[in-house]
NUGU-255439 format. One line per field, with one value per residue: residue in three letters; residue number from 1; x, y, z of N, C-alpha, C in turn. Coordinates in Angstrom, 1 decimal, decimal comma. Layout:
N
pafi c(ala ...)
balo c(NUM ...)
n_x c(X ...)
n_y c(Y ...)
n_z c(Z ...)
ca_x c(X ...)
ca_y c(Y ...)
ca_z c(Z ...)
c_x c(X ...)
c_y c(Y ...)
c_z c(Z ...)
***
This chain:
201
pafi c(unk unk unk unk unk unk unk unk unk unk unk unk unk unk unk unk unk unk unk unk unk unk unk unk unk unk unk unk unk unk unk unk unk unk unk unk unk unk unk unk unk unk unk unk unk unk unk unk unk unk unk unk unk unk unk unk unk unk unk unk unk unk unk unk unk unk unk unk unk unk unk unk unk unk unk unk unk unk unk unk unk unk unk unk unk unk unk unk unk unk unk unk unk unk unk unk unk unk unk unk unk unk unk unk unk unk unk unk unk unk unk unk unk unk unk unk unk unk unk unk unk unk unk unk unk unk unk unk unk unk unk unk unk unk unk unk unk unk unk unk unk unk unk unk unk unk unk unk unk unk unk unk unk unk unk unk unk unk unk unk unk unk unk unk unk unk unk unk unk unk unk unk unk unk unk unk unk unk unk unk unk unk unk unk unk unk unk unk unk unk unk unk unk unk unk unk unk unk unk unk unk)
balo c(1 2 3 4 5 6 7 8 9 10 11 12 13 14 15 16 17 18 19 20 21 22 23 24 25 26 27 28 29 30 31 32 33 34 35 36 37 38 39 40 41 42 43 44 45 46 47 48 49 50 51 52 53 54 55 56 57 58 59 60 61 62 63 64 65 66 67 68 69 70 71 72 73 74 75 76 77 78 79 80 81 82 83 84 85 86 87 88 89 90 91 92 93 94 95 96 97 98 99 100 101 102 103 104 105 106 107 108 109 110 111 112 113 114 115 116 117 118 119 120 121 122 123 124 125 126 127 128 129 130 131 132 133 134 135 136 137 138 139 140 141 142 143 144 145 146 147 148 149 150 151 152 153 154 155 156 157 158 159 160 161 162 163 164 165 166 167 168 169 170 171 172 173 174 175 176 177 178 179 180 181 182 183 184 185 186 187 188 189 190 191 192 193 194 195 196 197 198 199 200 201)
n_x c(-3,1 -5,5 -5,9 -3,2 -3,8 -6,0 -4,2 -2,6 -4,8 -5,3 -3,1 -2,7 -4,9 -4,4 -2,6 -3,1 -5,2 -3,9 -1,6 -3,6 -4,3 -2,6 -1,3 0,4 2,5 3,2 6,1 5,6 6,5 7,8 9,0 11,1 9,8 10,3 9,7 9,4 12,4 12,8 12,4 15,3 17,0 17,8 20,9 24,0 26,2 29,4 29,9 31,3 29,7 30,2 28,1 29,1 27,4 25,7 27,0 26,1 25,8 26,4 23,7 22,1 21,4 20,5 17,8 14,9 13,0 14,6 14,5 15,1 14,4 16,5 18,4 21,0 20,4 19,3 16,7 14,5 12,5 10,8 9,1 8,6 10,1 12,1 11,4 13,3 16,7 17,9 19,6 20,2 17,8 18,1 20,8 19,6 17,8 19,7 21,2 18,9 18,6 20,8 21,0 18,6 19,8 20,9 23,5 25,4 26,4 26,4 25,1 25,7 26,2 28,5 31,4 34,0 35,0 37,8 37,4 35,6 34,7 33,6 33,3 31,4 30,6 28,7 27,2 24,8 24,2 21,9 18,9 16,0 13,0 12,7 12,1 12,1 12,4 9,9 6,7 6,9 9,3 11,1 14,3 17,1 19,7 22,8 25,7 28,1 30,3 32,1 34,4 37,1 38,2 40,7 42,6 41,9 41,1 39,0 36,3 34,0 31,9 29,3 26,8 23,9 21,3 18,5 14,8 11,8 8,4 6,1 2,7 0,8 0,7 2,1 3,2 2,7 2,5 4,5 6,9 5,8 6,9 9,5 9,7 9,2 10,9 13,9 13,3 13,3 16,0 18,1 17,3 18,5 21,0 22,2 21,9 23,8 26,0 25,9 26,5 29,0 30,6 31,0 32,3 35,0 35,5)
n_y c(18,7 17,5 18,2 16,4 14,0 13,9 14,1 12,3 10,2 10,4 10,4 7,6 6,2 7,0 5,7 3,0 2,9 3,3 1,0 -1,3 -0,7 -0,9 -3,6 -6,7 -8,0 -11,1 -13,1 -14,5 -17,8 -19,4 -21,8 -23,3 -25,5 -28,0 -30,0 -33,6 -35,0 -38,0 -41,0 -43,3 -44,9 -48,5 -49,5 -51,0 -49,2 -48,0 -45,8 -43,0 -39,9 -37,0 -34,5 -30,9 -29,1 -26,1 -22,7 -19,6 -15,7 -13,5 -12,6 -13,6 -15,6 -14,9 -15,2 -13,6 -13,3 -12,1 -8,9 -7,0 -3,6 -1,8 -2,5 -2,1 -1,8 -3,4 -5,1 -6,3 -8,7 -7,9 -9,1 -11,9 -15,1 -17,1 -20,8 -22,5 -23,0 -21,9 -22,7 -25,4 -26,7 -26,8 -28,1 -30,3 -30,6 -31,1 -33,3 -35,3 -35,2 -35,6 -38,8 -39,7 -39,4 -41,7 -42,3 -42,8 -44,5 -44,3 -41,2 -38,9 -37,0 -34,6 -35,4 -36,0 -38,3 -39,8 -42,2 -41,7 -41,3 -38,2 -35,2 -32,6 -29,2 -26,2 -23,1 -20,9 -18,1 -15,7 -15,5 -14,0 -11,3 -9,3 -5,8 -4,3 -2,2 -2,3 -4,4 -7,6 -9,5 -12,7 -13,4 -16,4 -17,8 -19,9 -21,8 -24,4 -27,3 -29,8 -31,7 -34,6 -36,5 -38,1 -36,7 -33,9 -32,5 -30,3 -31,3 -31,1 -28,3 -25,3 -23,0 -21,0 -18,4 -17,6 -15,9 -15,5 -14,4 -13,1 -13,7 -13,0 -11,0 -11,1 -12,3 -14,9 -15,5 -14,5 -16,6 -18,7 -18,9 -18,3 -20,9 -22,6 -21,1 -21,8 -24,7 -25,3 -23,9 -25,5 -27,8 -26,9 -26,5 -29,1 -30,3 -31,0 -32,1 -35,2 -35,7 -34,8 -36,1 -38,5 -38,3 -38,1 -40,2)
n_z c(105,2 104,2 101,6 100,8 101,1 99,3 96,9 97,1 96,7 94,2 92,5 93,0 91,8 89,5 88,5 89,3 87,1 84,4 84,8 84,4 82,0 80,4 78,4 78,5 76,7 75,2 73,3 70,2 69,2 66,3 63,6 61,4 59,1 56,9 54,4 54,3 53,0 50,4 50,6 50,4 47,7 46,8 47,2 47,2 48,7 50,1 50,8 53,5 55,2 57,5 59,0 59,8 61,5 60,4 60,0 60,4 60,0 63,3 63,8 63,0 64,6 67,0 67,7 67,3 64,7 61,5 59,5 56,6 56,0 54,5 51,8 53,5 56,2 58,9 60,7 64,1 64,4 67,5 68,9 67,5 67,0 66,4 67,2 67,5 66,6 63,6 62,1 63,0 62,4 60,0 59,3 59,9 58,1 56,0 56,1 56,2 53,7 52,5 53,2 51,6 49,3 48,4 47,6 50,1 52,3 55,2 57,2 59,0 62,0 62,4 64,5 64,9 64,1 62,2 60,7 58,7 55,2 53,9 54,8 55,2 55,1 56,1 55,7 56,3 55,4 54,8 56,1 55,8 55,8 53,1 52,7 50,9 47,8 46,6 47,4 49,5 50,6 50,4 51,7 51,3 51,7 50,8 51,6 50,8 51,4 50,3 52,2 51,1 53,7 54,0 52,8 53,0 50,8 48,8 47,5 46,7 46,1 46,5 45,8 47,0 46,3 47,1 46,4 47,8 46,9 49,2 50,2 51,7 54,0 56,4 59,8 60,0 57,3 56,1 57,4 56,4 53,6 54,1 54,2 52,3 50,4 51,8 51,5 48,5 47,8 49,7 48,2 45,7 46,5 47,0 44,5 42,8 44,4 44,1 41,8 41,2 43,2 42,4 40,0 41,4 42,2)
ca_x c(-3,0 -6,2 -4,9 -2,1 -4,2 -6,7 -3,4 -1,9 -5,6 -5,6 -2,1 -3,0 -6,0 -3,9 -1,7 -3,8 -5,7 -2,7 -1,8 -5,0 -4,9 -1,0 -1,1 1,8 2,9 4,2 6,3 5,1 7,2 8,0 9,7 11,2 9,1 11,1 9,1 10,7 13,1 12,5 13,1 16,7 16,9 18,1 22,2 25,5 27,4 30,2 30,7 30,2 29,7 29,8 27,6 29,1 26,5 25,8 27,3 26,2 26,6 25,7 22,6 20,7 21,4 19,7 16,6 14,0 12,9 15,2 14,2 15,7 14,2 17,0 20,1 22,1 19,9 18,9 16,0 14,7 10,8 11,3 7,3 8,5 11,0 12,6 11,5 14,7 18,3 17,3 21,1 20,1 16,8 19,1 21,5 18,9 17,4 20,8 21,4 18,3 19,2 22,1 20,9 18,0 20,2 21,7 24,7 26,1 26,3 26,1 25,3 25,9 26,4 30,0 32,1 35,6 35,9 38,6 37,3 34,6 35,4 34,0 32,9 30,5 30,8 28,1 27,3 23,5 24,5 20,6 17,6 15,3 13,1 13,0 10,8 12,4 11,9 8,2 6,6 7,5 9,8 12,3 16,1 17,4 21,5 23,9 26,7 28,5 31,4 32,6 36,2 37,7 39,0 41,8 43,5 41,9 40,8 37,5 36,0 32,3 31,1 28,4 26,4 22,8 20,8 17,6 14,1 10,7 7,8 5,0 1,7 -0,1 1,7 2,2 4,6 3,0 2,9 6,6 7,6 5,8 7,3 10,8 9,7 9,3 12,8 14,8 13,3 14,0 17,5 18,3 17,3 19,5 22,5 22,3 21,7 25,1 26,9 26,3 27,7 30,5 31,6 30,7 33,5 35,8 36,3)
ca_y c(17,2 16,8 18,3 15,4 13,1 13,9 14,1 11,4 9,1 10,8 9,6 6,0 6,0 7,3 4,6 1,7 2,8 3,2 -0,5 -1,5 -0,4 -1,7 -5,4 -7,4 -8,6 -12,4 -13,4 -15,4 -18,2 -20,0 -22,5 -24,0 -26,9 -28,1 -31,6 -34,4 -35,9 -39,0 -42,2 -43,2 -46,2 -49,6 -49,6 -51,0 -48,5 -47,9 -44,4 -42,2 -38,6 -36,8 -33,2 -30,3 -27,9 -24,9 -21,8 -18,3 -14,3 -14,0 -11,7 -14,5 -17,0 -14,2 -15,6 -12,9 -13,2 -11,0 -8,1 -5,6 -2,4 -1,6 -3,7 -1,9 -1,4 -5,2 -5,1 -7,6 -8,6 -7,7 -10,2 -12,9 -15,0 -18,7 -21,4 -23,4 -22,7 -22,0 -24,0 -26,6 -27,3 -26,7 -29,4 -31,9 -30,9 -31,5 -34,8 -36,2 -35,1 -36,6 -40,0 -39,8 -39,8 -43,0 -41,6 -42,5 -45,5 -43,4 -40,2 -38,7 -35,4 -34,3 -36,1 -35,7 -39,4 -40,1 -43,4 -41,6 -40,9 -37,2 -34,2 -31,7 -28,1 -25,4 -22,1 -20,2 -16,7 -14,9 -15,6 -12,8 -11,2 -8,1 -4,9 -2,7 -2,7 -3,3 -5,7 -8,1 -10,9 -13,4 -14,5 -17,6 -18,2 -20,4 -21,9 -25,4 -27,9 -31,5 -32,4 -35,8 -36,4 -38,3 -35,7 -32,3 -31,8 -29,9 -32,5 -30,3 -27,1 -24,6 -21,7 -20,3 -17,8 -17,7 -14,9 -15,9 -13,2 -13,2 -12,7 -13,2 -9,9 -11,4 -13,1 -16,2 -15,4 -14,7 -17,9 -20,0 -18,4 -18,4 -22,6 -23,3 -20,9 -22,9 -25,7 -25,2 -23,6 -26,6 -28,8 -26,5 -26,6 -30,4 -31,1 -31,1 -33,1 -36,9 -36,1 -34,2 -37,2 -39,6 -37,9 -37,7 -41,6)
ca_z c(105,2 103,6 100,0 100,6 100,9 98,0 95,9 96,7 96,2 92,8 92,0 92,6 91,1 88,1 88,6 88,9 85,8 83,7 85,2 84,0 80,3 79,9 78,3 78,7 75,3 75,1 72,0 69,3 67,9 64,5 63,0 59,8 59,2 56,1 54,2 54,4 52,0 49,8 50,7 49,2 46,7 47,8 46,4 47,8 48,5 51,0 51,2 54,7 55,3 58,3 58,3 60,7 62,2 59,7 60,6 60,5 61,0 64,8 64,2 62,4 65,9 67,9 67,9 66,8 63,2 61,0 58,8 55,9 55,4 53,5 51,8 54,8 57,5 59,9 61,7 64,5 65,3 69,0 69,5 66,8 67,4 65,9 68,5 67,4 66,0 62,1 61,8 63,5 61,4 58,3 59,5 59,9 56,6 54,7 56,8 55,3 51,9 51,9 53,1 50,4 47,5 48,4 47,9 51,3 53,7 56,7 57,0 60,3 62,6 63,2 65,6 64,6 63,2 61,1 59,4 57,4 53,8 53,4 55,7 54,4 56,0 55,1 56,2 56,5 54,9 54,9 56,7 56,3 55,4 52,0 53,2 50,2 46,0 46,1 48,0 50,8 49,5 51,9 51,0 51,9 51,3 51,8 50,8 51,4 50,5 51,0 52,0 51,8 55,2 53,9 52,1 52,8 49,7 48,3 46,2 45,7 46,7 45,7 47,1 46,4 47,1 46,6 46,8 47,3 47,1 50,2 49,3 52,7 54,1 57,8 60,3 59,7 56,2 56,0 57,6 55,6 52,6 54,1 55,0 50,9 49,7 52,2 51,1 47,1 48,6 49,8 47,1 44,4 46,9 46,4 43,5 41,7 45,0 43,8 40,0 41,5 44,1 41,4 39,2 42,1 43,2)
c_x c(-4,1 -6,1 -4,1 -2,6 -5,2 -5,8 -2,7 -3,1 -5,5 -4,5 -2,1 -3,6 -5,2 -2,8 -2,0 -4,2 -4,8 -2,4 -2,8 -5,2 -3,7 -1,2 0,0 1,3 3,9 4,9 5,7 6,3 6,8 9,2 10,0 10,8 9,5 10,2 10,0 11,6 12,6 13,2 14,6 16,3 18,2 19,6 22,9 26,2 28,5 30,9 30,3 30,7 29,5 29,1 27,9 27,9 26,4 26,5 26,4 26,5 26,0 24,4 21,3 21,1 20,9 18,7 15,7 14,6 13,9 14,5 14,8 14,6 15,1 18,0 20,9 21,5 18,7 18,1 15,5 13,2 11,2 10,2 7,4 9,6 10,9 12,3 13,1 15,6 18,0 18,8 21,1 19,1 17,3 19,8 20,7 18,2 18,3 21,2 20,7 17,9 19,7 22,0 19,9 18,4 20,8 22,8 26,0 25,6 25,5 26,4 25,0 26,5 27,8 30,1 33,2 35,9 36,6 38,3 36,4 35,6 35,3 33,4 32,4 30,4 29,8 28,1 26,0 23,8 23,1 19,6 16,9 14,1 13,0 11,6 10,9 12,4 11,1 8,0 6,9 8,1 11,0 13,4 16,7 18,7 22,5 24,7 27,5 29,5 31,5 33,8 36,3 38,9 40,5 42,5 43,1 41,3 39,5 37,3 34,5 32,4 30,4 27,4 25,3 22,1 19,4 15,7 12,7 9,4 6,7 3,6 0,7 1,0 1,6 3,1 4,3 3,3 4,3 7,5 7,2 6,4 8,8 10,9 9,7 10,4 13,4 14,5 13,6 15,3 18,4 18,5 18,7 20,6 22,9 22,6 22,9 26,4 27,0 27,0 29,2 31,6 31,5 32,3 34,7 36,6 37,0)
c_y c(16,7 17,2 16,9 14,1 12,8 13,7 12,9 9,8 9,2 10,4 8,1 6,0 5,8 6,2 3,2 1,6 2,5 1,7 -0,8 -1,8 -1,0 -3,2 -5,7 -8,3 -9,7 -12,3 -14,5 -16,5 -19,2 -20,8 -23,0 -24,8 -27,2 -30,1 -32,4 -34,9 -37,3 -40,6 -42,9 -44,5 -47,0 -49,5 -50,0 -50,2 -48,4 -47,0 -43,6 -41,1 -38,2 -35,1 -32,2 -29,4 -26,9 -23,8 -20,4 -17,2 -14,4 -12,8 -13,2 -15,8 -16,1 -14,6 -14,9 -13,2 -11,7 -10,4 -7,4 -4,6 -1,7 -2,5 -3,2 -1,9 -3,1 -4,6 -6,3 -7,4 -8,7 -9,3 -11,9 -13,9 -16,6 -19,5 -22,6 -22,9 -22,7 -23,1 -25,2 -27,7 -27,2 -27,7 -30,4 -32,0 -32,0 -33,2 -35,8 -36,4 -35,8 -38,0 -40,3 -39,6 -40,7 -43,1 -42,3 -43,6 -45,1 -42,2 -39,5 -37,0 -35,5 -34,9 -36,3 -36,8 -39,5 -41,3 -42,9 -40,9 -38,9 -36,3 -32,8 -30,4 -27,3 -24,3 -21,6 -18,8 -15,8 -16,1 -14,7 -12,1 -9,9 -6,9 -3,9 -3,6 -3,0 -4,7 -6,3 -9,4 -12,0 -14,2 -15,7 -17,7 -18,7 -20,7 -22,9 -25,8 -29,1 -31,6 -33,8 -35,8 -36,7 -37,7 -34,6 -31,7 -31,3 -31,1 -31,6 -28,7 -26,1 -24,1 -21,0 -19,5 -17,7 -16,8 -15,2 -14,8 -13,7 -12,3 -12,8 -12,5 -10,1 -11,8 -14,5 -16,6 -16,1 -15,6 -19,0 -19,7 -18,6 -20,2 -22,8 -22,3 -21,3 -24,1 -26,1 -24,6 -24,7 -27,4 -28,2 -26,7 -27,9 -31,2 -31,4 -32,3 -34,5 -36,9 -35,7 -35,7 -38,4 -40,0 -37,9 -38,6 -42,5)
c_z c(104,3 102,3 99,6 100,3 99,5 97,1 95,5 96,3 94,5 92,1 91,8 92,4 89,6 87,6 88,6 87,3 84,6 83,9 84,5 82,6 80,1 79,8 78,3 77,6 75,4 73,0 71,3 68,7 67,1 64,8 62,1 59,9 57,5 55,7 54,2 53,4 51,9 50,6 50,0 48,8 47,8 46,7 47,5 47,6 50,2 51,4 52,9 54,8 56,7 58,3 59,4 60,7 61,1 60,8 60,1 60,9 62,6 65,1 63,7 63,3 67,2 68,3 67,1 65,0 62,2 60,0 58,2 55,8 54,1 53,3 52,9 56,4 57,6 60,7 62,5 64,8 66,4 69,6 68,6 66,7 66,8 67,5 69,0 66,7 64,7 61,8 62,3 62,5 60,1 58,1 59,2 58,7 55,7 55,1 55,9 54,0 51,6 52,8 51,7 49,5 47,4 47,9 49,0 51,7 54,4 56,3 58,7 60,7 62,8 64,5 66,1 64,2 62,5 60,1 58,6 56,0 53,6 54,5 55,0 55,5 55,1 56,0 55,7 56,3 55,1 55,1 56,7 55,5 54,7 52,5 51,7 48,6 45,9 46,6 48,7 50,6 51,4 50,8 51,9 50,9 51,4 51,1 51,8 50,8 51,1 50,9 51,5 52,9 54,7 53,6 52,3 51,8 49,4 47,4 45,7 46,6 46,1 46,4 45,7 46,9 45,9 47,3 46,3 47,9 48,3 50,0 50,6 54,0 56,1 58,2 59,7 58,4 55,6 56,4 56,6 54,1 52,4 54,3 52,9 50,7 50,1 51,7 49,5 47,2 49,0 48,8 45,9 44,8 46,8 45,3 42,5 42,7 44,5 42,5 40,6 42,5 43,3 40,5 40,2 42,7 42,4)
***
């Protein structure tokens, strides 16, 4: 009995201690913090857009920050993790894009109206970021289009991808790196829409 008992203090001893040295790891999150768009110029115009939700693959709506090791092989920070929908803060980028090019009346979230003139659909292709080819880089990719409601028709569309290197080799690093290529990503996915609906009315 008294072995059992020495054995079994020495097991919870060993058991607390272990307890003891074990930390409990919270996650860290991030977010795109994306600057704001320009003020738009003062014009009469009378056009309206509506902007559906980006879409994405369904690894990059996971949450945890994504990672390549290699072009084939997706890794996930298990401790790092998006505090918001990266497609959501992408939407609200392109929203205030496309009121600041004065371009547009109204520019508005999907709702299924039929009185607006055009509907802009995009898609969030890479978030992530590059561990392989030298160095620690992040891609940012998308690719979008505008209908006009009335007809169906494509009237613009255009798709970029774009790779910006990280030189401050961390998470917070690698966000703020992926926060300026979405942000010049953006801008280049833009920048051809006002000549294209210009030519188009």
């Amino acid at each position: 009995m008294k072995r059992f008992l020495i054995t079994l203090a020495f097991v919870l001893a060993l058991i607390f201690t272990l307890a003891g040295c074990s930390r409990i790891r919270y996650p860290s999150y991030y977010t795109l913090n994306l600057p704001p768009a320009p003020d738009p110029p003062a014009q009469e115009i009378r056009t309206s857009i509506e902007v559906r939700e980006f879409q994405s693959p369904a690894y990059l709506r996971q949450g945890p920050i994504v990672y390549r090791s290699t072009p084939e092989q997706i890794g996930f920070y298990e401790y790092h993790r998006w505090a918001a929908d990266p497609r959501k803060t992408v939407t609200s980028a392109v929203i205030d894009h496309l009121r600041a090019s004065g371009q547009f009346s109204t520019v508005s979230t999907y709702g299924g109206r039929t009185d607006v003139e055009y509907l802009f659909s995009g898609q969030l292709e890479k978030l992530e970021e590059l561990d392989y080819e030298g160095g620690v880089k992040v891609e940012v990719a998308m690719s979008a289009q505008i209908t006009r409601v009335s007809t169906g028709t494509t009237v613009w569309s255009n798709t970029v991808s774009e790779v910006g290197n990280v030189s401050q080799r961390n998470i917070p690093g690698v966000v703020a790196q992926m926060n300026q290529t979405m942000d010049l990503a953006i801008n280049k996915l833009l920048a051809t829409a006002s000549a294209q609906l210009a030519s188009n009315k």
